[in-house]
MARMARLUM-660965 format. One record per residue (C-alpha): residue in three letters; x, y, z. Coordinates in nm, 3 decimals. Layout:
(ala; (X; Y; Z)) ...
This chain:
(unk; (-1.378; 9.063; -2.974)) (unk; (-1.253; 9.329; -3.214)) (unk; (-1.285; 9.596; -2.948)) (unk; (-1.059; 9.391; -2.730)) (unk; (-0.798; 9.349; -3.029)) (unk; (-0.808; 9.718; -3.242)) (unk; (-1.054; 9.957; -3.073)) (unk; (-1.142; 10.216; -3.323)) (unk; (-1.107; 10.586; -3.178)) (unk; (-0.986; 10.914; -3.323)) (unk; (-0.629; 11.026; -3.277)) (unk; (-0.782; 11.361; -3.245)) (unk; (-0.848; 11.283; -2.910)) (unk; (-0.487; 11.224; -2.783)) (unk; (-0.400; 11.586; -2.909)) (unk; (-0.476; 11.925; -2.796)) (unk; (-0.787; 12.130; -2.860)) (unk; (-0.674; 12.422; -3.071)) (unk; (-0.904; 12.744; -3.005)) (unk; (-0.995; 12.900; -3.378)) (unk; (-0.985; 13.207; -3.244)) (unk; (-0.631; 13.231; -3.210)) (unk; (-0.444; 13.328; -3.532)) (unk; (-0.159; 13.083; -3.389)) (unk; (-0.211; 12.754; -3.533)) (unk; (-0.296; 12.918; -3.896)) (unk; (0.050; 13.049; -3.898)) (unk; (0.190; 12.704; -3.848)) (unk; (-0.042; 12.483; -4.045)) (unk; (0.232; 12.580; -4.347)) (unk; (0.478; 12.420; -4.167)) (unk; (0.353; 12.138; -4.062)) (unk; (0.205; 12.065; -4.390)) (unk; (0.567; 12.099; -4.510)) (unk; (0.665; 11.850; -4.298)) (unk; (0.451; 11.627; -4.392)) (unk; (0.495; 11.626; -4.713)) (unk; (0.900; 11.620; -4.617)) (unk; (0.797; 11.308; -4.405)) (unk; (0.609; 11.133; -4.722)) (unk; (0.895; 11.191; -4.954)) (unk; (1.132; 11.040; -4.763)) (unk; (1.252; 10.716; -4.964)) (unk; (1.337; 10.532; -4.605)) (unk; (0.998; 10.623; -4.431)) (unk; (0.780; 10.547; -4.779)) (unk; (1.032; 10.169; -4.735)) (unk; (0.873; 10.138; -4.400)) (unk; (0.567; 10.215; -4.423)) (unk; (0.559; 9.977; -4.728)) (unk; (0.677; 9.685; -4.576)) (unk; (0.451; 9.717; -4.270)) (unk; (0.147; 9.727; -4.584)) (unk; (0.303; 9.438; -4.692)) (unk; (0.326; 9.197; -4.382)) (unk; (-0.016; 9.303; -4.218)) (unk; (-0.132; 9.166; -4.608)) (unk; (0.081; 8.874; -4.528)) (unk; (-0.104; 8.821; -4.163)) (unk; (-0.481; 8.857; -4.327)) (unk; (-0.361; 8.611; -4.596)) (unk; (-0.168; 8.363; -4.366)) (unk; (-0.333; 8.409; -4.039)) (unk; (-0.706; 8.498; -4.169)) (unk; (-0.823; 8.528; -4.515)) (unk; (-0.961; 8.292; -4.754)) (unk; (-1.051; 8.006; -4.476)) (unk; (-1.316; 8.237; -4.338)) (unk; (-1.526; 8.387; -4.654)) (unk; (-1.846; 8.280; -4.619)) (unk; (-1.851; 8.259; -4.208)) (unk; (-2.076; 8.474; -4.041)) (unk; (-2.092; 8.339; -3.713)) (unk; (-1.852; 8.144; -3.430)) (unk; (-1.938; 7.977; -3.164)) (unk; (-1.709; 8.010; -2.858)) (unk; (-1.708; 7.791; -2.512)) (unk; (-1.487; 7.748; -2.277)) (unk; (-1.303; 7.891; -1.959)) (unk; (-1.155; 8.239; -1.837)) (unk; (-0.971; 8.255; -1.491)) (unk; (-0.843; 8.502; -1.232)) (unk; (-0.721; 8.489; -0.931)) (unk; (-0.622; 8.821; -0.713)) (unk; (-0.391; 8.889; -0.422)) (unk; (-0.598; 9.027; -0.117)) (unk; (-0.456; 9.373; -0.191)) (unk; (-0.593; 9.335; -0.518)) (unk; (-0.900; 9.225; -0.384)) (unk; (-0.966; 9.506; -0.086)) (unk; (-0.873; 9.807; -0.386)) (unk; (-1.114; 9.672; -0.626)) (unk; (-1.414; 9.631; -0.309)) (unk; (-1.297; 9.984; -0.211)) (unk; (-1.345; 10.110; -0.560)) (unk; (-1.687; 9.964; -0.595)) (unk; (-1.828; 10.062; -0.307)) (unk; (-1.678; 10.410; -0.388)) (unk; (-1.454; 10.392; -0.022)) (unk; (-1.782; 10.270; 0.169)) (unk; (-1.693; 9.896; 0.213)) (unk; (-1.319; 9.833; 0.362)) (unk; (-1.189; 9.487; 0.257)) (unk; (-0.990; 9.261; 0.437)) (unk; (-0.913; 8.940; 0.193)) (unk; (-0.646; 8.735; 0.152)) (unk; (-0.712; 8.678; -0.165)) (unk; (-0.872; 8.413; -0.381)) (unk; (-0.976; 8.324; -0.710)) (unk; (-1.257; 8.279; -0.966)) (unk; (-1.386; 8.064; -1.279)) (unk; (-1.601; 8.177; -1.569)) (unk; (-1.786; 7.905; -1.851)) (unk; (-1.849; 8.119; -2.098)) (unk; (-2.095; 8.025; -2.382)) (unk; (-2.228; 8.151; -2.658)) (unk; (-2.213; 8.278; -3.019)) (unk; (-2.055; 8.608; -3.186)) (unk; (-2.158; 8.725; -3.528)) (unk; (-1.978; 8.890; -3.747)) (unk; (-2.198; 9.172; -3.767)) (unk; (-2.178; 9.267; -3.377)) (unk; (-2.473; 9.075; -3.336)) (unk; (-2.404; 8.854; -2.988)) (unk; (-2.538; 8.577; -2.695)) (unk; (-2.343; 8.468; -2.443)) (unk; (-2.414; 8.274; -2.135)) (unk; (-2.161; 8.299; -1.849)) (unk; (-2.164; 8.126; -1.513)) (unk; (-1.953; 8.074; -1.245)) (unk; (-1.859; 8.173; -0.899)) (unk; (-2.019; 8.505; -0.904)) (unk; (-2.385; 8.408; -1.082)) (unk; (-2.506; 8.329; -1.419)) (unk; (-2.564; 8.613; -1.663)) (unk; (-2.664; 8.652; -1.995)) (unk; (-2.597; 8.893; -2.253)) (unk; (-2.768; 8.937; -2.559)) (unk; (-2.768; 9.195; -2.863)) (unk; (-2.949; 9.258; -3.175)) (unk; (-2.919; 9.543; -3.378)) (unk; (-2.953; 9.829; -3.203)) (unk; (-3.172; 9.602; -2.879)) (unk; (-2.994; 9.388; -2.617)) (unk; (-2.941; 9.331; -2.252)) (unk; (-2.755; 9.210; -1.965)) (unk; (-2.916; 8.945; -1.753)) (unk; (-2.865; 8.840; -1.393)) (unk; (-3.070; 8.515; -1.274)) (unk; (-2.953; 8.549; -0.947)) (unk; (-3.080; 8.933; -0.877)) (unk; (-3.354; 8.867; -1.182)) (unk; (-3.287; 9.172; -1.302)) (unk; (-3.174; 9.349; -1.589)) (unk; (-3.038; 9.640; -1.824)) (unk; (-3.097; 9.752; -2.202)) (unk; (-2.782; 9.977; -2.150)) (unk; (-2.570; 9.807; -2.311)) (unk; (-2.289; 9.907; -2.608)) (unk; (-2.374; 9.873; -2.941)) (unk; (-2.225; 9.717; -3.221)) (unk; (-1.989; 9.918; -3.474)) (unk; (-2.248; 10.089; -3.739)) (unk; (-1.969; 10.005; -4.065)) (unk; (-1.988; 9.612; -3.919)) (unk; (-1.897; 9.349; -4.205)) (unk; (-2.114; 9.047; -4.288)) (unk; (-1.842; 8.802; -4.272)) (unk; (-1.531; 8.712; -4.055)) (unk; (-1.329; 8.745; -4.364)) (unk; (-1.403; 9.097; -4.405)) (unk; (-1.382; 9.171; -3.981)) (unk; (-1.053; 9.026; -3.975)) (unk; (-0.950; 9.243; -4.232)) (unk; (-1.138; 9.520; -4.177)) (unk; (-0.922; 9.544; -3.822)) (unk; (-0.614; 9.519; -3.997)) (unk; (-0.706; 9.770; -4.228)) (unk; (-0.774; 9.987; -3.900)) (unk; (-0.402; 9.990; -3.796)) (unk; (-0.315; 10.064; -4.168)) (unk; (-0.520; 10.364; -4.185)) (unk; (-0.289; 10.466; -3.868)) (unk; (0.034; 10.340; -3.922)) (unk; (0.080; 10.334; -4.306)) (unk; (-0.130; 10.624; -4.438)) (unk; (-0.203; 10.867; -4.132)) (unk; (0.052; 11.159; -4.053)) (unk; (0.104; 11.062; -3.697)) (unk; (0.349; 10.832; -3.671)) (unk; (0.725; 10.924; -3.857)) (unk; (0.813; 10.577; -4.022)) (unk; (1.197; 10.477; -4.032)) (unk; (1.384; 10.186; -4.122)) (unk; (1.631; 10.061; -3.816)) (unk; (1.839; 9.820; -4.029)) (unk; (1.887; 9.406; -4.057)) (unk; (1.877; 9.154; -3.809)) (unk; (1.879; 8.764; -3.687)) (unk; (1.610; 8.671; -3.444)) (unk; (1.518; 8.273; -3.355)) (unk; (1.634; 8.205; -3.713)) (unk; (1.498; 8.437; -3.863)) (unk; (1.651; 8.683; -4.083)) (unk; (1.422; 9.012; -4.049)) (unk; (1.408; 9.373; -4.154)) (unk; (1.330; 9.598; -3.841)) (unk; (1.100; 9.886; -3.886)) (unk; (1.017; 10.187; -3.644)) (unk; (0.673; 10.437; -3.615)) (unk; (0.722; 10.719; -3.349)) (unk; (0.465; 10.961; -3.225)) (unk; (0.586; 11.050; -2.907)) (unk; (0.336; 11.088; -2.611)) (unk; (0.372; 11.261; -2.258)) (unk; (0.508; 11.149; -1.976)) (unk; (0.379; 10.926; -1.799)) (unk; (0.139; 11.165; -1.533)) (unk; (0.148; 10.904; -1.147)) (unk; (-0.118; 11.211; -0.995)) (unk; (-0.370; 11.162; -1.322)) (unk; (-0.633; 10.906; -1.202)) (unk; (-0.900; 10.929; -1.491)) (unk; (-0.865; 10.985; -1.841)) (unk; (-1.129; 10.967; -2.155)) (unk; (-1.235; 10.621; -2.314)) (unk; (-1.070; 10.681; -2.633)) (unk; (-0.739; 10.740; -2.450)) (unk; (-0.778; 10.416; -2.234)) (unk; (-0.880; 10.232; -2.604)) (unk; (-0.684; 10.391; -2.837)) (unk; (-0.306; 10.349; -2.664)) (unk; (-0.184; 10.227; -2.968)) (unk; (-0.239; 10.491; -3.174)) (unk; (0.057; 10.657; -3.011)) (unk; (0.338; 10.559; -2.886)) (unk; (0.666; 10.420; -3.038)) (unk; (0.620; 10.069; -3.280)) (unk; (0.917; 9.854; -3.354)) (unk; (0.858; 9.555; -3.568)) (unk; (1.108; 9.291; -3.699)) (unk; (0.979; 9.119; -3.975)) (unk; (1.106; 8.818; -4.136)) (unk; (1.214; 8.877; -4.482)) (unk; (1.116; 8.621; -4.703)) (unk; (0.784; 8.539; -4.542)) (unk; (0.690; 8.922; -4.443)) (unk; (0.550; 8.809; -4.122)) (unk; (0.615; 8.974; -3.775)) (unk; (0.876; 8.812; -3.566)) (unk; (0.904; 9.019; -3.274)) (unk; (0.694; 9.345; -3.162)) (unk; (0.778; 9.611; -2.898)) (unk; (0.544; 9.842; -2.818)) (unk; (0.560; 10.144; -2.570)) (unk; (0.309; 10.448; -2.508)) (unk; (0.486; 10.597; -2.153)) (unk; (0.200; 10.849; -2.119)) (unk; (-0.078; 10.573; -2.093)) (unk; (0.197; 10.338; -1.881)) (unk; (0.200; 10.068; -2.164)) (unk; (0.491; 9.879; -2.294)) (unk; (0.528; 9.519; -2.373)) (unk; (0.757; 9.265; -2.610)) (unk; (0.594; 8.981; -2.839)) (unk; (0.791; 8.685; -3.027)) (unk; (0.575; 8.506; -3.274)) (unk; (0.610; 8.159; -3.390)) (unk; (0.470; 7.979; -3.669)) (unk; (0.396; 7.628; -3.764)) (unk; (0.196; 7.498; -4.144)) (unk; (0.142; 7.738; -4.377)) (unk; (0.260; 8.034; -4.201)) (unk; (-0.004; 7.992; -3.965)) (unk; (0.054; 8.205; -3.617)) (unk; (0.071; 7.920; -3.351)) (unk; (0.219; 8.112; -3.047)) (unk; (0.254; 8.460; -2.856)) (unk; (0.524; 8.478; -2.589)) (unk; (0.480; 8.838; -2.421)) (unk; (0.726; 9.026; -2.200)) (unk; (0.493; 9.254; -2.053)) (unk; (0.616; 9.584; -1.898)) (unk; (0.332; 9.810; -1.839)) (unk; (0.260; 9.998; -1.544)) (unk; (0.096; 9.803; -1.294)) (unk; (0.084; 9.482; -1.449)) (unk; (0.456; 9.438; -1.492)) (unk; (0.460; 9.026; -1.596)) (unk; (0.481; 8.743; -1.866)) (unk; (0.233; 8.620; -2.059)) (unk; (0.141; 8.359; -2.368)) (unk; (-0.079; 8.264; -2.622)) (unk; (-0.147; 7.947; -2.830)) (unk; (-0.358; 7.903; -3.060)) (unk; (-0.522; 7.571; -3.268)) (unk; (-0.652; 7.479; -3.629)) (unk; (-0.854; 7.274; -3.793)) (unk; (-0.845; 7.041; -4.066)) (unk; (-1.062; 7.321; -4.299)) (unk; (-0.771; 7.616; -4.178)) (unk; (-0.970; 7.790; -3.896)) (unk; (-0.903; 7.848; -3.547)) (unk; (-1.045; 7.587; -3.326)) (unk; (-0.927; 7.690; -3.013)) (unk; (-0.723; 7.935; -2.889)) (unk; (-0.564; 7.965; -2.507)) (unk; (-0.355; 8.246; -2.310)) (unk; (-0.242; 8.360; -1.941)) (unk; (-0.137; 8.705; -1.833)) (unk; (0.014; 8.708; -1.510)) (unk; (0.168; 8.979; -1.270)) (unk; (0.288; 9.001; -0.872)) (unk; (-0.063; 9.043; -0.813)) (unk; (-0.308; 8.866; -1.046)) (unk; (-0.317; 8.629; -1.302)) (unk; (-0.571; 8.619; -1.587)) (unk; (-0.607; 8.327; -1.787)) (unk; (-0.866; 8.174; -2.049)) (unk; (-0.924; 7.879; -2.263)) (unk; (-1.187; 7.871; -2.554)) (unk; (-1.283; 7.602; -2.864)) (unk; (-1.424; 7.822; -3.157)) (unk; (-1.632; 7.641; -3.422)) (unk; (-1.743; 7.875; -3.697)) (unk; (-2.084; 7.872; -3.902)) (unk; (-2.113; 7.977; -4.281)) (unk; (-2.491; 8.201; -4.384)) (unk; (-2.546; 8.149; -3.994)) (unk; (-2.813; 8.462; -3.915)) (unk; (-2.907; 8.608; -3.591)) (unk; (-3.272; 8.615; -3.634)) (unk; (-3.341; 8.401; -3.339)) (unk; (-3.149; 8.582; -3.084)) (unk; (-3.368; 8.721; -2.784)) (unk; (-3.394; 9.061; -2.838)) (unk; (-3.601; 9.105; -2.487)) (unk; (-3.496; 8.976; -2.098)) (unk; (-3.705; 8.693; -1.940)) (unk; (-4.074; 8.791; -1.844)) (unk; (-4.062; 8.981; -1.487)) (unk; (-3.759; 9.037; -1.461)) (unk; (-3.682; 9.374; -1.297)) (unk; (-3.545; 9.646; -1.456)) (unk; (-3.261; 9.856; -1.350)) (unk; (-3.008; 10.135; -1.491)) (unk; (-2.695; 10.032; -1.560)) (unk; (-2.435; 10.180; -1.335)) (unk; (-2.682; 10.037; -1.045)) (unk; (-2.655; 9.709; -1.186)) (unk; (-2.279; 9.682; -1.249)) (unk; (-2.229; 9.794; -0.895)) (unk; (-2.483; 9.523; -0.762)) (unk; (-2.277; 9.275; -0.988)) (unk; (-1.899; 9.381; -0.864)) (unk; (-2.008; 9.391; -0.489)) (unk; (-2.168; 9.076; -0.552)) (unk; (-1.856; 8.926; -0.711)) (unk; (-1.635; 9.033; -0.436)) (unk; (-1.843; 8.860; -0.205)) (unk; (-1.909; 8.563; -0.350)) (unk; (-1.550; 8.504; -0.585)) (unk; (-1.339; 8.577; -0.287)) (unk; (-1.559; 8.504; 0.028)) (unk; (-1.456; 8.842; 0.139)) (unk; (-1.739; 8.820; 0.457)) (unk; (-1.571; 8.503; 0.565)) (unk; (-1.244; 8.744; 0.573)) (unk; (-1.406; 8.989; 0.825)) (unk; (-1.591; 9.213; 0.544)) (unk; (-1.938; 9.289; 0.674)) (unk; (-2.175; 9.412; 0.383)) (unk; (-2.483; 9.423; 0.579)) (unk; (-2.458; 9.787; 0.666)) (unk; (-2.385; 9.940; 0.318)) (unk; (-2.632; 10.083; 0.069)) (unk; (-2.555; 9.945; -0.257)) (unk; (-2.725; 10.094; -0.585)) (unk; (-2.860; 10.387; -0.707)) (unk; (-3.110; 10.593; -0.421)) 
């Protein structure tokens, strides 16, 4: 969840290595320093960078906060969707199979029922089934595994949860916020401005701008680092209008051209300042499209369910989940081991078993005039 929202990764690793050898970047550590101080003391970028402190307090207050102390679990269940066009379908086959398998789909679609329960604490197990299989994934502490009843197999690769983990959803939800403080308000790489008054929906705002420009965007490059796929947003150029009695974000636009992401979000709001909608203009490279969210309460203030759709020329993601959350909930009785004989495998066999498999079965791909039959798939 809070990987998919704020990954945490170090902004080191968008910048270049600097040899120590080379007397170079002592001689210009002066000036830089100068300039950040320059930067610090500037009354208009210290404005900025305070109001943007003061509406992400206004999100974990409205949006989060005091509803959730206590809650150390949710459970989640519900739906996630995708459909593909065939040339979607035949690229993603061709990457699997590493150029072995040649696809020829016209397309189709797929649906997930997810299941499960998320602590707090990283702590995790969730059932999925659908149109490729039934999995399960489960982790505690530092054990866990991915489970595939069809193949009966499974892996103990799996990621682990984030070692500085809070207790409750109080304290995740704001210790995510507290990540894009740590880069936006009180980190050096982003010059803060102010970019003057405005009217939006109603909404009288204050519009405020971080820059940290990025390189081109690069059409030859074809891999890149986790951190730089993860961390996008901890470059790029932020423009937020906030509303100015409420401090709450109206409108977001959000651009990093050397990772090919850009993208527009209005807000809206219903009781108690409560977020109740995401409309998204989305712009980035390859999945040019519109997009939504909505979200639900309950009586007690929480989320109870929450629903979106991203959609391009050629795919459309959507999903639809009902949360219900648990107070002193522990994770004590999660399975910590797979099912009795089940096989074991490593994991980049077993993801490649699992996306073969799901082009296959999802899209009826051998029905299409893809034979399988002669193609090695797994680790030799």
């Amino acid at each position: 969840m809070r990987l998919s929202i704020l990954p945490l990764l170090l902004v080191a690793s968008f910048l270049p290595a600097q040899t120590p050898a080379k007397p170079a970047p002592k001689a210009k550590a002066a000036p830089k320093a100068a300039a950040k101080t320059a930067a610090k003391a500037s009354p208009e970028a210290e404005a900025a960078r305070r109001s943007l402190r003061e509406t992400l307090d206004a999100i974990d207050a409205a949006w989060f906060g005091q509803p959730y102390q206590g809650v150390t679990a949710v459970n989640m269940q519900g739906t996630l969707g995708v459909a593909l066009t065939g040339a979607a379908v035949n690229q993603k086959v061709d990457t699997a199979s590493q150029g072995a398998v040649k696809g020829n789909s016209q397309g189709g679609q797929a649906n997930l029922r997810v299941k499960g329960t998320w602590f707090a604490n990283g702590d995790l197990k969730m059932d999925m089934a659908g149109d490729f299989g039934n999995i399960l994934y489960s982790r505690r502490g530092n054990r866990g595994f991915i489970y595939s009843k069809e193949q009966n197999a499974y892996t103990t690769r799996v990621d682990l949860a984030p070692s500085d983990a809070p207790l409750t959803y109080m304290s995740w939800f704001r210790q995510s916020l507290n990540d894009i403080k740590a880069v936006y308000v009180d980190g050096p790489t982003f010059q803060a401005s102010l970019a003057g008054e405005d009217s939006i929906g109603g909404h009288a705002v204050q519009k405020l701008v971080f820059n940290a420009p990025t390189q081109p965007w690069d059409a030859k490059k074809r891999e890149q680092s986790m951190a730089q796929s993860l961390g996008f947003w901890k470059r790029g150029k932020l423009e937020v209008a906030v509303d100015k009695v409420t401090k709450q974000p109206v409108r977001l636009d959000f651009r990093n051209d050397e990772q090919g992401v850009s993208a527009r979000m209005d807000f809206t709001y219903g009781a108690n300042n409560r977020l109740n909608a995401v409309n998204i203009s989305n712009s980035s490279r390859g999945f040019q499209g519109p997009g939504w969210l909505r979200i639900g309460y309950a009586g007690d203030g929480r989320m109870s369910n929450v629903a979106g759709e991203l959609a391009n020329n050629e795919s459309k993601v959507s999903f639809a989940m009902d949360l219900s959350w648990a107070k002193g909930a522990n994770s004590a009785d999660l399975a910590a081991t797979p099912p009795v004989g089940a096989t074991k495998r490593g994991r980049e066999e077993m993801e490649t078993q699992l996306t073969v498999g799901l082009a296959s079965k999802i899209f009826d791909l051998q029905r299409a005039g893809l034979n399988l039959r002669s193609v090695a798939v797994g680790s030799k």
